[in-house]
C-alpha positions as CSV (number, residue, x, y, z in Angstrom):
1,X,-33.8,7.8,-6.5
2,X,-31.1,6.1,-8.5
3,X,-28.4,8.2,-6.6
4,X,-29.9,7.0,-3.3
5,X,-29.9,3.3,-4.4
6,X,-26.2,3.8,-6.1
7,X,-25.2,5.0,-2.7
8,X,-26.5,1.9,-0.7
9,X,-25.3,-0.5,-3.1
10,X,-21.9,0.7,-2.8
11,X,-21.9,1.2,1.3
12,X,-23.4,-2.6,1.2
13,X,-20.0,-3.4,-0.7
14,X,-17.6,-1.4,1.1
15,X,-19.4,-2.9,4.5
16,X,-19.2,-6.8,3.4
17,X,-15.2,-6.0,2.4
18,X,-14.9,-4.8,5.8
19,X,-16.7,-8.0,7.3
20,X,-14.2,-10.3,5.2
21,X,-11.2,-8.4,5.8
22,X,-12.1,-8.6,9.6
23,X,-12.7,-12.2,9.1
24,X,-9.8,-13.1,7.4
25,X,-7.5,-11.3,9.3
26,X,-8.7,-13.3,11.8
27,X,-8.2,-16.8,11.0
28,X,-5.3,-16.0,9.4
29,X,-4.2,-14.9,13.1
30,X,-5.3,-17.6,15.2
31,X,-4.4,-20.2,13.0
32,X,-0.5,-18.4,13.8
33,X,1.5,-19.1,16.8
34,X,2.9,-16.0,15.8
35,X,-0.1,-14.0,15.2
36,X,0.4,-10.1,14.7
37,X,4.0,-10.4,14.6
38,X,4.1,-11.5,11.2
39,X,3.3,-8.8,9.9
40,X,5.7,-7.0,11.6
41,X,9.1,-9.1,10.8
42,X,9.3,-8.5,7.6
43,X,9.8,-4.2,7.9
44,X,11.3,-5.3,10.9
45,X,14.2,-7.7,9.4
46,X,14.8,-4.9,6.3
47,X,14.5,-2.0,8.8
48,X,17.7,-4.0,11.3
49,X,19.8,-4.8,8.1
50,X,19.3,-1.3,6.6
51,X,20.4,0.6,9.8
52,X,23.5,-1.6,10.4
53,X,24.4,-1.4,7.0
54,X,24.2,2.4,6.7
55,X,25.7,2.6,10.1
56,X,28.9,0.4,9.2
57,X,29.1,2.0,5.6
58,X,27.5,5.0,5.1
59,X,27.0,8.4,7.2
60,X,23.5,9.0,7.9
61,X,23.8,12.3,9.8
62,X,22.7,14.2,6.9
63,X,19.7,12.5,7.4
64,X,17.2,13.7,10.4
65,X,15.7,10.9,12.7
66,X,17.0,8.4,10.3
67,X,15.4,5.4,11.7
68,X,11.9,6.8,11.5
69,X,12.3,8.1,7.9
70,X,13.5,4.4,7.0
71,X,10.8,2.5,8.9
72,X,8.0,5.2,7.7
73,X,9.4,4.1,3.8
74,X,9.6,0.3,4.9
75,X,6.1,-0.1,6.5
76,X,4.6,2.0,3.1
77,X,5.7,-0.1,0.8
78,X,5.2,-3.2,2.5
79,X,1.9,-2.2,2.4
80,X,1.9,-1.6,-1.4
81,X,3.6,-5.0,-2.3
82,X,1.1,-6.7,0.1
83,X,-2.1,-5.6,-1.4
84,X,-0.5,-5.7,-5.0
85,X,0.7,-8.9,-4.4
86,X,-2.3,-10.6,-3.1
87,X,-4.1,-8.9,-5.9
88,X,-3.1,-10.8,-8.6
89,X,-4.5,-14.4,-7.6
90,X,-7.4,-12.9,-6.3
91,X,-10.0,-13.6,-8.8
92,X,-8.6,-17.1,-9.7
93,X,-8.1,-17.9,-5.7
94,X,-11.8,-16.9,-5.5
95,X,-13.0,-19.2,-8.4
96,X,-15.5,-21.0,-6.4
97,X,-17.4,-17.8,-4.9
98,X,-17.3,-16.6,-8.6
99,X,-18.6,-19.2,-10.2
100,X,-21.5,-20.5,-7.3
101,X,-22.4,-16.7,-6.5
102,X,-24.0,-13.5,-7.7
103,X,-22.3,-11.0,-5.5
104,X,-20.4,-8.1,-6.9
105,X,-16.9,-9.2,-7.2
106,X,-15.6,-5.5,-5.8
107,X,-15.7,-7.2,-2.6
108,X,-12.8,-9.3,-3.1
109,X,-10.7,-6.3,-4.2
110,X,-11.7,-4.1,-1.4
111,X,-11.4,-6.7,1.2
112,X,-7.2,-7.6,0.8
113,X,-6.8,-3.7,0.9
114,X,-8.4,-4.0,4.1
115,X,-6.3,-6.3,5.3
116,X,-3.6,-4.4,4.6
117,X,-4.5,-1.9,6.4
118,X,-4.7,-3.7,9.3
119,X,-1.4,-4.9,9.2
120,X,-0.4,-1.6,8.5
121,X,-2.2,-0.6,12.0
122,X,0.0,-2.3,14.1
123,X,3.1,-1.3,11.6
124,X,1.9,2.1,12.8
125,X,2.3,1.4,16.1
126,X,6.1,0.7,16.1
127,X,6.5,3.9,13.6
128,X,4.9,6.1,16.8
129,X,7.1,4.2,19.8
130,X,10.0,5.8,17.5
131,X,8.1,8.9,17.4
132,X,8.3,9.0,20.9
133,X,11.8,7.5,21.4
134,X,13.0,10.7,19.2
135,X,11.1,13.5,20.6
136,X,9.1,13.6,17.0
137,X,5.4,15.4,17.8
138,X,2.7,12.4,18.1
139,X,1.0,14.7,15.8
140,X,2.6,13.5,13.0
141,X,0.9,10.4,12.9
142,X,-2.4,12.5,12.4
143,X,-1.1,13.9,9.1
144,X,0.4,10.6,7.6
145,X,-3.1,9.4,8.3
146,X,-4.4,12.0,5.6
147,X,-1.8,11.4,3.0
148,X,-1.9,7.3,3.8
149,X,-5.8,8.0,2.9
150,X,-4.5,8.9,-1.2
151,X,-1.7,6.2,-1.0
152,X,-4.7,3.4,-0.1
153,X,-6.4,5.1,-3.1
154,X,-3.8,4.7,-5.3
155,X,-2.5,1.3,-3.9
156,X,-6.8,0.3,-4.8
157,X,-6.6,1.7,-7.8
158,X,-3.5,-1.0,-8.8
159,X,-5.4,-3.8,-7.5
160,X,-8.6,-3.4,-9.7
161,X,-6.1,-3.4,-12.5
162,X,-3.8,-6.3,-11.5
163,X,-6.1,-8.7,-10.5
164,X,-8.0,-8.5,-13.7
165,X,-4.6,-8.6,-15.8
166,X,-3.5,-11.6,-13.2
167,X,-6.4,-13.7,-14.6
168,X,-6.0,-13.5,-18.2
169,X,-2.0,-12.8,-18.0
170,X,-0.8,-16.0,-15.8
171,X,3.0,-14.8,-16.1
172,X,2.2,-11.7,-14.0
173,X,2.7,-12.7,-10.9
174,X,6.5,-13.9,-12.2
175,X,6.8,-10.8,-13.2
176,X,5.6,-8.9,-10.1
177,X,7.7,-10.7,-7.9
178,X,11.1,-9.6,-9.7
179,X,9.6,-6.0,-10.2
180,X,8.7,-5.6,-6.4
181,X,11.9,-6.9,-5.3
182,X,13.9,-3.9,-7.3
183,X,10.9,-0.9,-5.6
184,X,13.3,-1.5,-2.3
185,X,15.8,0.0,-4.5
186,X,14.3,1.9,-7.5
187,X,12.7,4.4,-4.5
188,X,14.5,5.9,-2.0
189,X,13.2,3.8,1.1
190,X,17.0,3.7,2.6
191,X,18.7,6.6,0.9
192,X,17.3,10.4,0.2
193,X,17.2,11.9,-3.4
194,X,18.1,15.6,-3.5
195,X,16.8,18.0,-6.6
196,X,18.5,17.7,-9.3
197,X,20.2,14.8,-9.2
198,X,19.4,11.5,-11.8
199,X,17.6,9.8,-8.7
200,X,15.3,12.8,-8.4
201,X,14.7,13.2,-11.8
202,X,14.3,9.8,-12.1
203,X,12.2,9.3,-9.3
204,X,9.6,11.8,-10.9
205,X,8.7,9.1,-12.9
206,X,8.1,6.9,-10.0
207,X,4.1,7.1,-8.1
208,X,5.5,5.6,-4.7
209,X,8.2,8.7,-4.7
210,X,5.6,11.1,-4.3
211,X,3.2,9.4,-1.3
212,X,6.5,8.7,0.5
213,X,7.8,11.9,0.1
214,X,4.5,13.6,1.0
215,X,3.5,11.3,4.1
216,X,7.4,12.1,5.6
217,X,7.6,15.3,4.8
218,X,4.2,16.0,6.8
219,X,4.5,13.6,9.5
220,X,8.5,13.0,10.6
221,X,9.7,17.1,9.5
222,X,6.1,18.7,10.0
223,X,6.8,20.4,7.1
224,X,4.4,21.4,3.9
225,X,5.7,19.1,0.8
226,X,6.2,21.2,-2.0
227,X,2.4,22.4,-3.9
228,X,3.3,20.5,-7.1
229,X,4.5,17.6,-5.3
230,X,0.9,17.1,-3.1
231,X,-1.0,17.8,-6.2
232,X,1.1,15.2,-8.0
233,X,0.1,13.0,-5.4
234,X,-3.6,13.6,-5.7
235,X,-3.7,13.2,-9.7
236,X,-2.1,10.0,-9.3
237,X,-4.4,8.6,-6.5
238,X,-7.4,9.3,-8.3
239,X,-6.0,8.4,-11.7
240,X,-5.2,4.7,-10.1
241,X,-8.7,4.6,-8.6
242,X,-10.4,5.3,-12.3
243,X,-8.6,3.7,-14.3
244,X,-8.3,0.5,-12.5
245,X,-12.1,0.6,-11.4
246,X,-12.9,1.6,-15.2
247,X,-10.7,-1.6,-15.9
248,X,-12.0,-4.0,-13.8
249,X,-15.7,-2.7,-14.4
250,X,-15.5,-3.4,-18.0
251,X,-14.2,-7.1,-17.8
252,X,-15.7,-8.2,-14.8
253,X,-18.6,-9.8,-16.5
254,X,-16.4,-12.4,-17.8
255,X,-14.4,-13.6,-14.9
256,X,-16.6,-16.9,-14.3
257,X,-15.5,-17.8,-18.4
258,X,-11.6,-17.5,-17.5
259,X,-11.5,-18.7,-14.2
């Protein structure tokens, strides 16, 4: 009985995110002359630059279907520093809800991971026309779908944790902003790390290294990422998702004091 009403609770929770993801997404749309497309300039600006750059300074014919492989590691991490981003104000930009309402404060967390996703929809979209512009199987945007499903785990996971750290730590959002600036370099987005090297090795140390690697590797080459490397990839998506839920869960109770 207590497993049946555990299970209702949380669908109830992961339904009303849905509702205010969908909700928000939408006035923040209409109220846009722009609409949709802002989500898609800013991969867009970074993926022009890149490309030029790399064309004017660098070869790129070592690496295959270039432009996908950079756009695939643009939209990903614009995804990451969206949702983390958002995240950190979340509780204190909610203060009113918090304060006025009993309603399990999940929601808030679940629902700008949403919205990211949506974005991330139509960031998909641009990823497949290049698909098709370079003869790369459709199917591949099957298989990123499975290994985007662990990187939205992990990238959840983050957000339980930041947005309880950005209400009692009010420098963290200084500190995010400098720290997700140097992820565009710090991972290889632009540029390929090959075994062995200090990137690589360094890189081992880095979560977003082993989604990007796994969700190219499956969907642009159609290839099987290395066993270690996928389970790596599943340790730290569910280690996120504890870990930050444990967080959150245990100080959650004393948001309405703080905010």
């Amino acid at each position: 009985m207590t497993t049946t009403v555990s299970i209702k609770k949380y669908r109830e929770i992961l339904e009303t995110s849905y509702s205010l993801a969908k909700a928000n997404f939408k006035v923040r749309n209409e109220s846009s002359y722009l609409g949709i497309l802002w989500y898609l300039l800013n991969p867009l600006s970074y993926f022009f630059i890149i490309l030029y750059l790399r064309g004017v300074l660098f070869s790129t014919a070592t690496v295959a279907y270039y432009p996908v492989y950079l756009l695939m590691g643009l939209i990903m991490l614009n995804f990451f520093n969206q949702s983390i981003g958002a995240s950190i104000d979340l509780i204190r930009n909610n203060a009113g809800f918090i304060k006025s309402m009993k309603i399990p404060y999940e929601i808030f967390v679940l629902s700008i991971v949403f919205q990211a996703i949506f974005s991330h929809i139509f960031e998909l979209l641009l990823v497949a026309l290049l698909f098709i512009y370079f003869h790369v199987s459709l199917i591949g945007i099957v298989w990123y779908i499975f290994a985007f499903i662990l990187y939205a785990l992990f990238t959840l996971g983050l957000c339980f944790l930041f947005s309880t750290i950005g209400l009692y730590f009010s420098d963290f959002r200084n500190i995010w902003s400098i720290f997700s600036q140097l992820l565009l370099f710090v991972t290889p987005i632009f540029y390929v790390v090959n075994p062995g090297n200090y990137l690589y090795l360094s890189n081992l140390l880095n979560p977003l290294f082993y989604f990007m690697t796994t969700a190219r590797d499956v969907a642009i080459y159609a290839i099987l990422p290395p066993f270690w490397m996928s389970l790596g990839a599943i340790c730290i998506a569910l280690a996120s998702l504890i870990i930050g839920f444990s967080f959150f869960h245990k100080f959650k109770d004393r948001f309405a004091e703080y905010v």
